[in-house]
C-alpha positions as CSV (number, residue, x, y, z in Angstrom):
1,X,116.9,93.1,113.1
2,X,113.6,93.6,110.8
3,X,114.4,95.6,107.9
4,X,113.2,99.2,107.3
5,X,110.2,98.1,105.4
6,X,109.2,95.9,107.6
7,X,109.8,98.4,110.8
8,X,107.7,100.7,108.5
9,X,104.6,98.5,107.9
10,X,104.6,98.2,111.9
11,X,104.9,101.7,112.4
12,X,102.2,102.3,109.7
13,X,99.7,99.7,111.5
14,X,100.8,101.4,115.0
15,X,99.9,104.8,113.2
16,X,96.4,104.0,112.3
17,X,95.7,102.6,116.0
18,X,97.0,105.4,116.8
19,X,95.1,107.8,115.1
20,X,91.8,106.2,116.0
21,X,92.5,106.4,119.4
22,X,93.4,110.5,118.6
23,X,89.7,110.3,116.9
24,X,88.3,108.5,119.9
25,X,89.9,111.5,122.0
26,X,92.4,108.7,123.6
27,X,95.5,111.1,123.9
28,X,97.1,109.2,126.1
29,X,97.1,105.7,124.3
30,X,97.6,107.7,120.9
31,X,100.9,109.3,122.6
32,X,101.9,105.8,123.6
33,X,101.1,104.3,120.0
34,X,103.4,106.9,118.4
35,X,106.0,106.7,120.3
36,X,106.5,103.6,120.0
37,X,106.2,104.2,115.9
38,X,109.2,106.6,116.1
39,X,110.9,104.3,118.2
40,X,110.8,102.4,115.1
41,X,112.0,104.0,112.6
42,X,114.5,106.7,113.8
43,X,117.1,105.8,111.4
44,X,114.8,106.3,108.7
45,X,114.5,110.1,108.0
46,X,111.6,110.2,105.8
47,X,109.6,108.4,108.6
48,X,111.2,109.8,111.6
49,X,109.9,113.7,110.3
50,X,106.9,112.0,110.1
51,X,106.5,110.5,113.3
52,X,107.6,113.9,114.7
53,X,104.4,115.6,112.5
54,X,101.8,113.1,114.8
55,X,103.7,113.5,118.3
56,X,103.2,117.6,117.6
57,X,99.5,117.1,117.4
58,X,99.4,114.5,120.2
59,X,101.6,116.0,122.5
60,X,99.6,120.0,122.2
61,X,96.6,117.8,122.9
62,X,98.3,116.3,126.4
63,X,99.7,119.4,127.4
64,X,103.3,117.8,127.0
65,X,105.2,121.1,126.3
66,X,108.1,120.0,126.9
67,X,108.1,117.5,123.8
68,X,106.2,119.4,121.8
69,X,109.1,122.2,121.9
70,X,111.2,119.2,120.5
71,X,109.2,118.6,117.5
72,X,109.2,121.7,116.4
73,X,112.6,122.5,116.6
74,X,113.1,119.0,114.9
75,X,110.7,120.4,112.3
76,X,112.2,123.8,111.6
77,X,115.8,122.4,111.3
78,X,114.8,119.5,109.2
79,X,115.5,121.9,106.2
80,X,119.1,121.5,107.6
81,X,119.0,118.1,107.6
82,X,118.5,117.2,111.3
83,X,116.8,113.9,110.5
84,X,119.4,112.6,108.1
85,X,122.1,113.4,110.9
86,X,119.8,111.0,113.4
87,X,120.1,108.3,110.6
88,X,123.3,108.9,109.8
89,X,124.2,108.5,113.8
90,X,122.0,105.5,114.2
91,X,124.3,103.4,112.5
92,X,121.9,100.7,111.1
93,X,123.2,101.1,107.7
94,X,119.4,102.5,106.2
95,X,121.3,106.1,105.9
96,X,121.4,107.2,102.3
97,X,118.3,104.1,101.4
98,X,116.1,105.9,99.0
99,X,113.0,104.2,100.9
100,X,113.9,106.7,103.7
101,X,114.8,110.0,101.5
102,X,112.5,112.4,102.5
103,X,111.2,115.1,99.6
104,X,112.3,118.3,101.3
């Protein structure tokens, strides 16, 4: 398995494609370049909020409700700590790596 940094200069390239295609008006591909982003980095809290704060815009802009409900209730409870649990769960040992401490 890749390390986190590596998985996170991936998801950063997959990002940028990603939000070109958003600027091209490309939902669909940009939906399909941040997925697999978050698919990622999941275990890595700082990035996985992150990942959830482009799939918002993305999925509004496709009409995928469904999701979108998903990343905001990901985003209200991250206060709680809903991402760190996901690391915690994933059990890749990056839990706790100050790489992936998010800032609040």
């Amino acid at each position: 398995m890749d390390t986190i940094e590596e998985r996170a200069k991936t998801a950063n390239e997959l990002w940028t494609s990603a939000l070109k295609a958003e600027a091209e008006g490309n939902y669909i591909e940009a939906y399909k370049l941040h997925t697999e982003a978050h698919d990622l980095i999941m275990d890595c809290a700082r990035l996985h909020q992150a990942a959830h704060v482009h799939l918002r815009r993305v999925n509004y802009q496709i009409g995928n409700y469904g999701e979108l409900v998903t990343d905001w209730l990901l985003h209200l409870f991250a206060p709680l700590g809903v991402f760190e649990l996901v690391s915690y769960f994933s059990r890749t040992g990056v839990f706790g790596a100050a790489f992936c401490k998010r800032s609040a």
